[in-house]
N, C-alpha and C positions, 0 to 999 in steps of 0.2 A: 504494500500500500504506500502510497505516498500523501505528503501533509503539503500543507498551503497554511500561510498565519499570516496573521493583522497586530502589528505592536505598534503603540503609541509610546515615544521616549521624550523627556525631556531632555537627554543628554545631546550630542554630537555625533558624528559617524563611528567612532570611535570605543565610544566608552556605550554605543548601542550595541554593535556589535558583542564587546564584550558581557552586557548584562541579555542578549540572545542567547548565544553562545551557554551561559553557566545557566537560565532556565530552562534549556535545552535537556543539559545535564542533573536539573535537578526534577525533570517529570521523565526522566528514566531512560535517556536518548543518550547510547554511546557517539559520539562524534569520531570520523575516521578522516574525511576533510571537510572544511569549508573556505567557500567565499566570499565576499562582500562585493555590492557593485552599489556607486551612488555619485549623482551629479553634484559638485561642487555648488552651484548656485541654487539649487535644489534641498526642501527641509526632507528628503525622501534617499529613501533607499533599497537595496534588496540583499538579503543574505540567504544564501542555498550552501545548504549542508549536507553531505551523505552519509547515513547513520544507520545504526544496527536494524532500525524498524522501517527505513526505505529513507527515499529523497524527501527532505525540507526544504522547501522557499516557501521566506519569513516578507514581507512588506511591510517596512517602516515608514513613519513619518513622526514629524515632531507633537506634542501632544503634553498635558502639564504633568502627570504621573506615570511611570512606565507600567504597561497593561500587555496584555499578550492572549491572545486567543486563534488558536490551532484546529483546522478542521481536515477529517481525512478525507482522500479525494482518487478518482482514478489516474492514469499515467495522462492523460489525454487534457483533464481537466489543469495539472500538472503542468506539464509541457505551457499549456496555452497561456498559463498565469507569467509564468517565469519570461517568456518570450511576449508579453504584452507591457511586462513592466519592464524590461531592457526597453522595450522599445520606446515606450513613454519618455525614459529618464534621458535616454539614450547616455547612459552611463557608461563611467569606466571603471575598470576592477582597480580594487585598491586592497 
């Protein structure tokens, strides 16, 4: 199965990533890679991860408390999230 999320951070690209990342790991999701993608002038972002329970991409944007909410999805639903939100940001990995 693969996951699709919605977080709202108050931090930076940066220090989102990092608090993704570690509630990744603390609702039970081993981490084997990740990456970040996010436009510079842009409060948004994307982090896809590949993890013991399938593919995660995360969509961030800026927001007043860090919230998180994960929903499981087909590969197809998957795919089209990941490749609709490059396309938006039209980001670059960092």
């Amino acid at each position: 199965m693969a996951y699709i999320g919605f977080v709202k951070s108050p931090y930076g690209p940066g220090r989102t990533f990092d608090a993704i990342i570690d509630e990744l790991k603390r609702q039970g999701f081993t981490i084997g890679f990740s990456k970040h993608h996010w436009a510079g002038d842009l409060p948004f972002g994307l982090v896809i991860a590949e993890t013991d329970k399938g593919p995660v991409a995360i969509r961030w944007s800026l927001g007043k408390e860090f919230s998180i909410r994960l929903e499981e999805v087909d590969k197809e639903t998957y795919d089209e999230f990941v490749e609709d939100t490059i396309e938006y940001t039209n980001a670059d990995s960092g």
